[in-house]
VEXVEX-71606 format. One line per field, with one value per residue (C-alpha): y, z, x; residue number from 0; residue in one letter. Coordinates in Angstrom, 2 decimals, padded with zeros to 5 digits, always signed. Layout:
// VEXVEX-71606
yy = (Y / ...)
zz = (Z / ...)
xx = (X / ...)
dolo = (NUM / ...)
torpa = (A / ...)
//
This chain:
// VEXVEX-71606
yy = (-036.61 / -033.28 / -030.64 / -027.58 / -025.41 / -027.29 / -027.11 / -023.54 / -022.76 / -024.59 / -023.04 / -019.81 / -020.57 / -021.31 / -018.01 / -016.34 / -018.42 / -017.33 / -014.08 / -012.96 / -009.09 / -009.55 / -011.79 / -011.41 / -009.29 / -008.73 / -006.33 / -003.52 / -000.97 / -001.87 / -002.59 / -004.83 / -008.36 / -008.00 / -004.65 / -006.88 / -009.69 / -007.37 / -005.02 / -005.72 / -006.71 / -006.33 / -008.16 / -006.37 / -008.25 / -006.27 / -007.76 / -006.05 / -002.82 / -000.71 / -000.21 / -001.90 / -002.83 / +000.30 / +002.23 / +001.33 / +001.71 / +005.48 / +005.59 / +003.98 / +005.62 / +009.04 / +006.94 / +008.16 / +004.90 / +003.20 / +000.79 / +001.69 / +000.84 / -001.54 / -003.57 / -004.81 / -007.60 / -007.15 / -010.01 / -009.03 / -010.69 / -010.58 / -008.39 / -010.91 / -014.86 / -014.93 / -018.49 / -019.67 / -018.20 / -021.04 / -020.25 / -016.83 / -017.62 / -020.29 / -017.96 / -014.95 / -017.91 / -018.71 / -015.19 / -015.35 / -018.64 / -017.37 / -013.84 / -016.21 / -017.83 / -014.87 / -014.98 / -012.97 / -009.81 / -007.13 / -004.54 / -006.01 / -003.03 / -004.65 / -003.79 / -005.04 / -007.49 / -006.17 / -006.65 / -005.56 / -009.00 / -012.79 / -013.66 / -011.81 / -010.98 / -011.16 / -011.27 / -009.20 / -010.41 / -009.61 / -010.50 / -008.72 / -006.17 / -004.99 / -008.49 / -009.20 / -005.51 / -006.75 / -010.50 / -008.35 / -009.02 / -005.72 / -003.17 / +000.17 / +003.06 / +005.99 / +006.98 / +006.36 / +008.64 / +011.22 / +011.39 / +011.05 / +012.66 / +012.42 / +011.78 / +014.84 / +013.31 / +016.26 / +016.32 / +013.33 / +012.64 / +011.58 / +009.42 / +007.48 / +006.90 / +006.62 / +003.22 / +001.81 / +001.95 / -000.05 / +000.11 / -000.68 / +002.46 / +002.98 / -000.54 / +000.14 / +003.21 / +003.36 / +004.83 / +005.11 / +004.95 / +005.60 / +007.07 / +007.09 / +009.49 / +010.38 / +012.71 / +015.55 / +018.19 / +021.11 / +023.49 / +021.78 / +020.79 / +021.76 / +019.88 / +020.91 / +022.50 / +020.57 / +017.94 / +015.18 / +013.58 / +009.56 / +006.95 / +006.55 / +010.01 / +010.78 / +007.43 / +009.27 / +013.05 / +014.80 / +015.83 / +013.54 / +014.01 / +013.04 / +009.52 / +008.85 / +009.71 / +007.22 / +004.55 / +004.83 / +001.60 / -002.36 / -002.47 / +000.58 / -000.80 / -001.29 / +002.58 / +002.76 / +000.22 / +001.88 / -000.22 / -003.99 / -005.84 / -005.41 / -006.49 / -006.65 / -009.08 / -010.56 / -010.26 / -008.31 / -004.44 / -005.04 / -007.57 / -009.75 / -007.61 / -004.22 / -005.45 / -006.96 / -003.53 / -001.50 / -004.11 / -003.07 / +000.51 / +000.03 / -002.00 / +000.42 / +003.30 / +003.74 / +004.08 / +005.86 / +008.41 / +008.88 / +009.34 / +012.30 / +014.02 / +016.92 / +016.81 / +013.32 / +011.94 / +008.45 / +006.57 / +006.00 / +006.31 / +006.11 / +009.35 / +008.85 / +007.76 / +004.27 / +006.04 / +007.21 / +007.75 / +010.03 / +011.80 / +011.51 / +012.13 / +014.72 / +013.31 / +012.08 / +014.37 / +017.09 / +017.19 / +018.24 / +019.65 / +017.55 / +018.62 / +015.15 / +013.96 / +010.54 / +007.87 / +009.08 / +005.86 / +005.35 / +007.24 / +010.31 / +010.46 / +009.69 / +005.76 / +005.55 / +002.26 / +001.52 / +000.37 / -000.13 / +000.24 / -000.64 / -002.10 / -003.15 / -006.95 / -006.78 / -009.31 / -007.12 / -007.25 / -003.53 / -001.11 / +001.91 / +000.95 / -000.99 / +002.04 / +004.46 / +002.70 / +003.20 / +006.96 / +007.29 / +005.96 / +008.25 / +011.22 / +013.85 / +013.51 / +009.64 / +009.89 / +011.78 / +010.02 / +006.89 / +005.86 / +002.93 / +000.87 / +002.06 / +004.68 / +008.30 / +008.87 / +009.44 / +012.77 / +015.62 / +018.08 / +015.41 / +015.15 / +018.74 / +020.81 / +021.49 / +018.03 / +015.94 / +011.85 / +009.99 / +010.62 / +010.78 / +014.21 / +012.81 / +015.01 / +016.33 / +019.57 / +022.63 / +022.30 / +018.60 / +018.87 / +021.19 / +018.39 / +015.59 / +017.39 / +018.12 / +014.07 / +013.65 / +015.97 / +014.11 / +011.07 / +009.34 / +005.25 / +003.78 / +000.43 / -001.55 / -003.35 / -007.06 / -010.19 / -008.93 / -006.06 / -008.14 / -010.90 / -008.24 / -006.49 / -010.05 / -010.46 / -006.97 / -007.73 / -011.40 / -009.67 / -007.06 / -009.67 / -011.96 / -010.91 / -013.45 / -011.31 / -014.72 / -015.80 / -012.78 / -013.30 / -016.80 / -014.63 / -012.27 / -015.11 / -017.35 / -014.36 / -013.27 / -016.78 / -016.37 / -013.13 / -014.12 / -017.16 / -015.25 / -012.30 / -015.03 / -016.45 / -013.98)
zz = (-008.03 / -009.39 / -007.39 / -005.45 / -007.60 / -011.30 / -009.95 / -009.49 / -012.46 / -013.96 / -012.23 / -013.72 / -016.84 / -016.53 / -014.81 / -017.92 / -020.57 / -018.43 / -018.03 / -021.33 / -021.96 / -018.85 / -020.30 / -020.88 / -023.79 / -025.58 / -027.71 / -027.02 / -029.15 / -033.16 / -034.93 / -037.03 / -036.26 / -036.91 / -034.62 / -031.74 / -032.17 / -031.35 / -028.84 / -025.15 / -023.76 / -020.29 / -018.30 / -015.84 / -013.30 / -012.84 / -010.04 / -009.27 / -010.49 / -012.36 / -015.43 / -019.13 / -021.44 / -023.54 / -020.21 / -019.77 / -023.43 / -023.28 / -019.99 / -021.61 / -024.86 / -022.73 / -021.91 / -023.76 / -025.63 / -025.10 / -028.31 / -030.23 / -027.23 / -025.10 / -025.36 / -022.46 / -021.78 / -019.37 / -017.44 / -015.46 / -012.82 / -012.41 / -009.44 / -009.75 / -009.90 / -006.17 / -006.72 / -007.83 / -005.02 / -005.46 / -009.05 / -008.50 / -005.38 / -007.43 / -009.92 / -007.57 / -005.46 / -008.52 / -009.11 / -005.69 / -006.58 / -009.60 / -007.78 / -004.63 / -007.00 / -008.76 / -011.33 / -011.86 / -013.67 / -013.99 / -012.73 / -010.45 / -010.10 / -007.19 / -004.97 / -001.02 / +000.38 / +000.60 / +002.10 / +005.00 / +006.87 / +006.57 / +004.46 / +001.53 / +001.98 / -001.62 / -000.83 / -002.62 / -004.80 / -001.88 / +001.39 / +003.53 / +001.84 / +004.16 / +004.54 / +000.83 / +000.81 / +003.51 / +001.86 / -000.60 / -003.61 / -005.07 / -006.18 / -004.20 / -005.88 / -004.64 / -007.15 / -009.87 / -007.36 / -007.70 / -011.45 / -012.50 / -014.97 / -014.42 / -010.17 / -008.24 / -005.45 / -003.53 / -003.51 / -002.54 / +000.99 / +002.70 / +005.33 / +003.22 / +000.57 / +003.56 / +004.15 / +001.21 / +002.83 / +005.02 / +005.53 / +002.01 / +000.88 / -000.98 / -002.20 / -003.21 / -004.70 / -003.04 / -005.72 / -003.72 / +000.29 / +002.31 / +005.35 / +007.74 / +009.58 / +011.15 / +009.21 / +011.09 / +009.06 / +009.01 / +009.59 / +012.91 / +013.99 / +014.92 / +015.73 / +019.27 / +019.23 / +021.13 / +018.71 / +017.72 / +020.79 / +021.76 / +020.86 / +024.65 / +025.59 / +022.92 / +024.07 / +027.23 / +026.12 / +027.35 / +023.22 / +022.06 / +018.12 / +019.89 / +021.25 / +018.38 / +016.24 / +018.58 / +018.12 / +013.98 / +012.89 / +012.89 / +009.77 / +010.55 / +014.18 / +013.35 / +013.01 / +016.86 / +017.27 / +013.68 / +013.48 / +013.83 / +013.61 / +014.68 / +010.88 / +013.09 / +015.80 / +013.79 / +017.04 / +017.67 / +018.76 / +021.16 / +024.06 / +024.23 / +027.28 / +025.03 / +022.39 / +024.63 / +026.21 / +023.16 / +022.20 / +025.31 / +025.15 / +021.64 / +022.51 / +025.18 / +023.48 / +023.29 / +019.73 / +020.55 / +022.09 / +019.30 / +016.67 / +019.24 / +018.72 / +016.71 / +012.71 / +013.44 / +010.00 / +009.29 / +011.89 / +009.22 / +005.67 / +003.55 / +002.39 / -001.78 / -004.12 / -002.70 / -000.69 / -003.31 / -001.27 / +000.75 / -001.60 / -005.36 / -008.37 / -010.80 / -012.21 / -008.62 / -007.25 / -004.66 / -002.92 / +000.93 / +003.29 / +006.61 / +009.11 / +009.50 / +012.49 / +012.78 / +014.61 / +016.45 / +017.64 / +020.75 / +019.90 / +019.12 / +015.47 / +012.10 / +010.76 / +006.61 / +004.59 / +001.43 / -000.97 / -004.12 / -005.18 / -007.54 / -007.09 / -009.82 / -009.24 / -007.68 / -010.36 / -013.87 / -016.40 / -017.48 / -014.07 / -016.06 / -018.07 / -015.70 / -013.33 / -016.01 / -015.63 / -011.94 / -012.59 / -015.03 / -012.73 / -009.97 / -012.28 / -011.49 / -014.87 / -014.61 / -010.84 / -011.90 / -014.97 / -013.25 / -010.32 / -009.23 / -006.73 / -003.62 / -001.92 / -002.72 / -005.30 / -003.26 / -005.09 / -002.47 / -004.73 / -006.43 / -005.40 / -005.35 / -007.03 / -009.04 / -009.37 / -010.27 / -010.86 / -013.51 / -016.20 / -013.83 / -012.84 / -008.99 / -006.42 / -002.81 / -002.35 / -001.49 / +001.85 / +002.18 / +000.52 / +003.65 / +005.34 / +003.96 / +003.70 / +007.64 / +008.36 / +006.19 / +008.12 / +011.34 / +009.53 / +011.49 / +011.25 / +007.24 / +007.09 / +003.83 / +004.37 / +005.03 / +006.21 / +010.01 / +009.31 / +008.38 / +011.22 / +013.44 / +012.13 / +011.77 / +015.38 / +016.45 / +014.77 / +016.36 / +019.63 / +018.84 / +018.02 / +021.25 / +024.65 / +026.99 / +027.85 / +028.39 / +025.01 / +024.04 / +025.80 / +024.04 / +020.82 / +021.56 / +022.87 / +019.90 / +017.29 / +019.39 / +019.15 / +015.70 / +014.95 / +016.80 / +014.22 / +011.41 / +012.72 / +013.80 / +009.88 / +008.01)
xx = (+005.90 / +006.49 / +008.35 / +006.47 / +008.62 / +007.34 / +003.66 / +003.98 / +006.06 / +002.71 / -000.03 / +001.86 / +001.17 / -002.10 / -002.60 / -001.23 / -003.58 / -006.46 / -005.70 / -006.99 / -005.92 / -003.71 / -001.52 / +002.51 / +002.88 / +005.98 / +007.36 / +005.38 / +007.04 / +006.91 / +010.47 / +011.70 / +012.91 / +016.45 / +016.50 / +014.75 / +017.05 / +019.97 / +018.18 / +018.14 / +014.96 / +013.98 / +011.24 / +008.83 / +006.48 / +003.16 / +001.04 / -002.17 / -001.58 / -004.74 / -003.78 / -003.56 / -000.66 / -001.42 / -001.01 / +002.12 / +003.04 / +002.32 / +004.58 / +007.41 / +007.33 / +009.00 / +011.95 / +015.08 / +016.42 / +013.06 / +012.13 / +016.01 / +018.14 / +015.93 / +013.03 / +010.42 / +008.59 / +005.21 / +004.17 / +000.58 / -000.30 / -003.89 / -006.22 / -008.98 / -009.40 / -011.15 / -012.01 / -008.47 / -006.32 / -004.00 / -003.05 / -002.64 / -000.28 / +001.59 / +002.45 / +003.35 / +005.48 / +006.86 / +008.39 / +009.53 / +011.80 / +013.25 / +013.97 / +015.40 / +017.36 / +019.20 / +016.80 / +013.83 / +012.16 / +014.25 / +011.75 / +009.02 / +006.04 / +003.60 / +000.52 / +000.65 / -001.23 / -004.73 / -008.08 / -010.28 / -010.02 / -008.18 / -011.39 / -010.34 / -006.99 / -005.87 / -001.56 / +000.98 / +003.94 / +005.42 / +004.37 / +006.40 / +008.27 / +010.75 / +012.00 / +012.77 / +014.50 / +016.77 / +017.33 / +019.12 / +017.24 / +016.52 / +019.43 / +020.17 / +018.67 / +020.71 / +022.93 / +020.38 / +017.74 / +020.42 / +020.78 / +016.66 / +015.38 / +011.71 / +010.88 / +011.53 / +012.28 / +012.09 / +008.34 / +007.71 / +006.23 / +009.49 / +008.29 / +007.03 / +010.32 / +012.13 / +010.49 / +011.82 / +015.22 / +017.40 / +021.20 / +022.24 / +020.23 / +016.96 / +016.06 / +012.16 / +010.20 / +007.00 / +004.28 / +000.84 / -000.01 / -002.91 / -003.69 / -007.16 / -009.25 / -012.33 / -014.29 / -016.39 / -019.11 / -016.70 / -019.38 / -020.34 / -016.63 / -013.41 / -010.67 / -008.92 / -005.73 / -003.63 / -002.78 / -000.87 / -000.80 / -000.96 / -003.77 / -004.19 / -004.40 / -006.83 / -009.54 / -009.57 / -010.51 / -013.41 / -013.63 / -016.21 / -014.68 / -010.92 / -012.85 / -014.40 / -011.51 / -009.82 / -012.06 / -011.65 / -012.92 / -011.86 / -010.23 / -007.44 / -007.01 / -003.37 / -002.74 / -002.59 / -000.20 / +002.57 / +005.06 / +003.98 / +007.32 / +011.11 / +012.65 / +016.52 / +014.80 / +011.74 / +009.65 / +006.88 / +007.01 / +003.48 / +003.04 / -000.10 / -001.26 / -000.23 / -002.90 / -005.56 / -005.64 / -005.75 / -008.46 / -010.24 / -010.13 / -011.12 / -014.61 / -015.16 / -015.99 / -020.17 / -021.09 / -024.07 / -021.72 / -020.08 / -023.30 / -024.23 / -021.19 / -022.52 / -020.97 / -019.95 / -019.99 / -017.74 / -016.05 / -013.04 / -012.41 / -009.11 / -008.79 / -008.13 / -010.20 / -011.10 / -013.63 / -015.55 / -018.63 / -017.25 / -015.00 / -016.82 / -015.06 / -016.44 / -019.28 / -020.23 / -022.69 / -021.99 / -018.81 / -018.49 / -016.03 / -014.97 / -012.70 / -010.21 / -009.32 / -006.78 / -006.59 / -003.10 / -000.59 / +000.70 / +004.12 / +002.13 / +001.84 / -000.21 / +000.85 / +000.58 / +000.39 / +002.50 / +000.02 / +002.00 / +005.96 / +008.46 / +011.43 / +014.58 / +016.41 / +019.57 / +021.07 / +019.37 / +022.22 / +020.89 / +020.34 / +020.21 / +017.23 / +015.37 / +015.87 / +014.47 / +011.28 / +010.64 / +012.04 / +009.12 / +006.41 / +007.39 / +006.90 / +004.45 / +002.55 / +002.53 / +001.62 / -001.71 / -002.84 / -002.77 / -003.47 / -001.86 / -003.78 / -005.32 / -004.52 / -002.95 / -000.02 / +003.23 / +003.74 / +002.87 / +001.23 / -001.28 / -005.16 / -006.35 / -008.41 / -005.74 / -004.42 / -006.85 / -005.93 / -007.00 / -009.65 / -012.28 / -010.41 / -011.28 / -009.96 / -010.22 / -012.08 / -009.72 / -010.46 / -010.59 / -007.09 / -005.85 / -007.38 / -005.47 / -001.78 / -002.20 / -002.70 / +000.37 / +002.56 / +001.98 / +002.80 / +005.75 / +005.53 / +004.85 / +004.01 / +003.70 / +000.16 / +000.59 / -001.75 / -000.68 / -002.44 / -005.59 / -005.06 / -005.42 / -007.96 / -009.82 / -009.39 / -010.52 / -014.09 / -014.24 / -013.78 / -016.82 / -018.80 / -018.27 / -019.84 / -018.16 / -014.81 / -013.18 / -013.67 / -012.20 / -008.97 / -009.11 / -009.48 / -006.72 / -004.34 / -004.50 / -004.41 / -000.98 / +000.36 / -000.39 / +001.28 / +004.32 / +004.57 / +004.34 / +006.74 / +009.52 / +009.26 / +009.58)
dolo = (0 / 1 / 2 / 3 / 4 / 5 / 6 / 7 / 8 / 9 / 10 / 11 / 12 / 13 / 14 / 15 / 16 / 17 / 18 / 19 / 20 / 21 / 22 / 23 / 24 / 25 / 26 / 27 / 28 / 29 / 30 / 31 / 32 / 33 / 34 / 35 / 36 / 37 / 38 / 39 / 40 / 41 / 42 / 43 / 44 / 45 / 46 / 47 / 48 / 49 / 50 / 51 / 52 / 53 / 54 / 55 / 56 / 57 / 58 / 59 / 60 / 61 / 62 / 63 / 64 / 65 / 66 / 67 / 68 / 69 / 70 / 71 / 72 / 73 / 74 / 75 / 76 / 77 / 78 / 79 / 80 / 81 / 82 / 83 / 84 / 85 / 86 / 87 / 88 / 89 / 90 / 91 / 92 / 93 / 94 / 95 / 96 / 97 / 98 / 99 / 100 / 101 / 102 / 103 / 104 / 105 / 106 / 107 / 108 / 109 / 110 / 111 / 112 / 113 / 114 / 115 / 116 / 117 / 118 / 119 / 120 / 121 / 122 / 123 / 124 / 125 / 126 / 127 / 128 / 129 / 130 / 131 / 132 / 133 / 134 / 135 / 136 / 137 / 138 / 139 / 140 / 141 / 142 / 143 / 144 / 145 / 146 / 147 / 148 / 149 / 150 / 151 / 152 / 153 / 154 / 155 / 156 / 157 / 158 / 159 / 160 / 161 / 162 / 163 / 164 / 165 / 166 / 167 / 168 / 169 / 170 / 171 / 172 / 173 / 174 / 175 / 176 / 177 / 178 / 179 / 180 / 181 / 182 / 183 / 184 / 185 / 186 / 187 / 188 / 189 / 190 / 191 / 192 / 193 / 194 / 195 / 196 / 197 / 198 / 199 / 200 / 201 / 202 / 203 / 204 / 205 / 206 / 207 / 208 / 209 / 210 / 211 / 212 / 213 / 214 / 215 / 216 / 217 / 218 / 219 / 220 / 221 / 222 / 223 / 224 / 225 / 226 / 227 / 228 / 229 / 230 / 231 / 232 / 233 / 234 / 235 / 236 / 237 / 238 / 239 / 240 / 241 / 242 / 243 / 244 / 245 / 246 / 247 / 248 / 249 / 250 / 251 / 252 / 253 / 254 / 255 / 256 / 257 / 258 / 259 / 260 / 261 / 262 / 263 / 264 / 265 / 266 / 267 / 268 / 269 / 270 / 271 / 272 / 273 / 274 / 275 / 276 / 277 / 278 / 279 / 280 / 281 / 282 / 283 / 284 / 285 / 286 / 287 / 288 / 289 / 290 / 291 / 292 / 293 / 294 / 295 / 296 / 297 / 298 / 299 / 300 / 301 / 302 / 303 / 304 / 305 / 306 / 307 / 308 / 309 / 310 / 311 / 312 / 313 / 314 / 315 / 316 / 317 / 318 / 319 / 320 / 321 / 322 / 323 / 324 / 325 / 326 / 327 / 328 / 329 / 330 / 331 / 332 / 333 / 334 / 335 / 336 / 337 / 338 / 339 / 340 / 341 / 342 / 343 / 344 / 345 / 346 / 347 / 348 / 349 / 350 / 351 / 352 / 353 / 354 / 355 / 356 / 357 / 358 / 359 / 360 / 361 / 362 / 363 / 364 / 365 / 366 / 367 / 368 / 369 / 370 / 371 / 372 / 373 / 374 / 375 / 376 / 377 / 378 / 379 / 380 / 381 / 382 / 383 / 384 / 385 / 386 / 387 / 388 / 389 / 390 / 391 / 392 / 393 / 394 / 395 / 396 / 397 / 398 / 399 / 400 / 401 / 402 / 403 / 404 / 405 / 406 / 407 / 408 / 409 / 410 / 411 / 412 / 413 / 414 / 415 / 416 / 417 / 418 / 419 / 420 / 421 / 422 / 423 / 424 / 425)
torpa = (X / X / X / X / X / X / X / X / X / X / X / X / X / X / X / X / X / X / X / X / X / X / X / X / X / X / X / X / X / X / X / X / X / X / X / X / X / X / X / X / X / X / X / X / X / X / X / X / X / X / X / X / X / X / X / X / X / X / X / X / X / X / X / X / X / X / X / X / X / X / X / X / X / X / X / X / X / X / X / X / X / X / X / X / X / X / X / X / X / X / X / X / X / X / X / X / X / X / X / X / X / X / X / X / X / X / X / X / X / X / X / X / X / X / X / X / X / X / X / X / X / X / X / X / X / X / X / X / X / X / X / X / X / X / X / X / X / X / X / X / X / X / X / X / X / X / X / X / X / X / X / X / X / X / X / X / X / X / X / X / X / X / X / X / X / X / X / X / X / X / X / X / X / X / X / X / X / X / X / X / X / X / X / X / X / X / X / X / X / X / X / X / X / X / X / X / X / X / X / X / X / X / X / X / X / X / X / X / X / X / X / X / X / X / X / X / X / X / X / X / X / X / X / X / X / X / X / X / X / X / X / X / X / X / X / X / X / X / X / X / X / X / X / X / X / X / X / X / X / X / X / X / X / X / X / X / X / X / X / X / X / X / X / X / X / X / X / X / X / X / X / X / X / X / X / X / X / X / X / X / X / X / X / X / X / X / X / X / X / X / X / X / X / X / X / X / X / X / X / X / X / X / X / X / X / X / X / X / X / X / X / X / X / X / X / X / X / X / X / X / X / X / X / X / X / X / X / X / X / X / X / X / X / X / X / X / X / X / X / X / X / X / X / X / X / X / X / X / X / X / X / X / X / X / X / X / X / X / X / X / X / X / X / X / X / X / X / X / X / X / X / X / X / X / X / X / X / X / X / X / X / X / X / X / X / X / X / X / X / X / X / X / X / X / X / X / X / X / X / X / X / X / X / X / X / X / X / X / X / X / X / X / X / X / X / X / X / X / X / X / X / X / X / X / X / X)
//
């Protein structure tokens, strides 16, 4: 019987035939044979991530020393195969086991788990982030943060790098995040002006826009609770009783209510370009100005999501390159031509008027961009987006669904029992 490690190394490869277009591709910078035979060639491990192998050829072509002093090799992981969720997880497990094993890509770009409920949660290379950062497989960036010559690492948002540490320093470079809110007609409302404040403090205003902002919708639920998991004790940070209550207050709050709130507009959106609805691009039609009100957490501040980082292997016989890459996808420039995954670039300035992403030239209105920036200054817990997220956001719309409040306890009980598995496993 073959081993779990030679079926996956397998399904991997069948992954990569299918993936036509996505495929590994080598040698993306044209010189001759005997220069490639004698020219260091680096591997990088791109799951998810929206854009093509002549994307990344334009990024890399900046790089001092790129295609005279080093080489790279792109493996692509692919966004899509719904239907084959097993050979996409054998090869990302696969990558895992060579990493594990002191092996590995030297440069590993990635997208977070992702999805609006256990359904279609589609999981990241990584499936809990902060845990592989503190198994010690990815090298400390510091010193190489210090000497880049294309991040400015100054405006980036910094509660959100700051996630990408623990105690052995700055182990991944997060590129895009997202954060939620509750979006109000801006000619018809204002937001009060005693703000942050807590999740529970805002359920309970007499401000109809504070409740509703409050309520936000099933699939952010988690942004009341911030941080999910205690990495040092790999235990949970909430008691069952914390979340059935939050559950509670949650499913109390009238609906109706909330659609009489005058300028009440969307529940929740992510602000960025996911929510393309709400905020078109430039050839989308008419673009409108909300006042933006969060979904606050219960320690009084705005909880973003990681969506996407990089990160170079602890054990890469060549740091300097492989860390020239991540410097070059933290760049401004690179930051707004493309836009890597869900979410908003991590690069303060980007998503304005001004700054548009992408060749759509999307961006935020000038005063939906006010908007955004003051979410982002209350932000004070990051989270990289995992399947906890989507457990719990699975078992918030079970519960809205069931009547019988003692088959929602059973709902909330076994999703707990759940979620304490997962955190004590990690």
């Amino acid at each position: 019987m073959m081993s779990k490690k030679v079926i996956c190394a397998f399904l991997a490869v069948v992954l990569i035939a299918l993936s036509a277009g996505c495929a590994s591709h080598k040698n993306v910078q044209d010189v001759s044979k005997e220069k490639l035979d004698e020219t260091p060639a680096l591997t990088v491990f791109v799951d998810g991530m929206d854009y093509s192998q002549s994307d990344i050829k334009e990024v890399l072509k900046d790089i001092p020393g790129y295609g005279e002093d080093f080489q790279v090799e792109i493996t692509f992981i692919s966004e899509g195969f719904s239907d084959q969720k097993e050979i996409r997880e054998g090869a990302n497990q696969n990558a895992r086991l060579d990493l594990a094993s002191g092996s590995g890509a030297d440069v590993y770009i990635a997208k977070c788990s992702r999805g609006v409920d256990m359904e279609n949660l589609v999981k990241g290379t990584f499936t809990y982030p902060r845990s592989a950062m503190d198994q010690g497989y990815f090298l400390p960036l510091d010193s190489y943060i210090e000497n880049a010559q294309f991040m400015d690492w100054g405006s980036l948002w910094p509660q959100v790098m700051e996630a990408g540490k623990n105690q052995d320093g700055q182990m991944l470079v997060p590129l895009t995040f997202a954060v939620h809110a509750t979006l109000f007609d801006s000619a018809k409302y204002e937001r009060p002006d005693s703000l942050p404040t807590t999740c529970q403090a805002q359920m309970s205003s007499g401000d109809l826009g504070m409740k509703a902002a409050a309520r936000g919708a099933p699939f952010a639920f988690t942004d009341r609770l911030g941080a999910l998991i205690d990495y040092s004790t790999d235990t949970l940070t909430f008691s069952e009783e914390e979340l059935r209550q939050f559950v509670e207050d949650y499913l109390a709050v009238d609906s109706g209510e909330m659609l009489a709130q005058e300028g009440f507009v969307e529940p929740c959106v992510e602000i960025g370009p996911a929510e393309v609805t709400r905020f078109p691009d430039k050839s989308g039609g008419k673009k409108r100005n909300y006042t933006m009100l969060p979904t606050y957490n219960r320690n009084g501040g705005v909880t973003a999501y990681i969506t996407s980082f990089a990160a170079v292997n602890r054990n890469t016989e060549y740091p300097d390159y492989a860390f020239s890459i991540v410097d070059r996808l933290a760049a401004k420039d690179v930051q707004q031509e493309l836009i890597f995954g869900s979410g908003m670039p991590v690069h303060k300035e980007l998503g304005g008027k001004v700054t548009p992403l992408g060749k759509s030239q999307w961006s935020l209105t000038e005063t939906n961009f006010e908007q955004y920036t003051w979410v982002c200054n209350q932000i004070n817990e990051v989270e990289f987006k995992t399947e906890l997220d989507l457990l719990i956001n699975q078992m918030v719309y079970d519960c809205a669904a069931e009547v019988d409040p003692g088959k929602r306890d059973d709902i909330i009980s076994k999703a707990y029992s759940e979620m304490k598995m997962i955190a004590g496993e990690i």
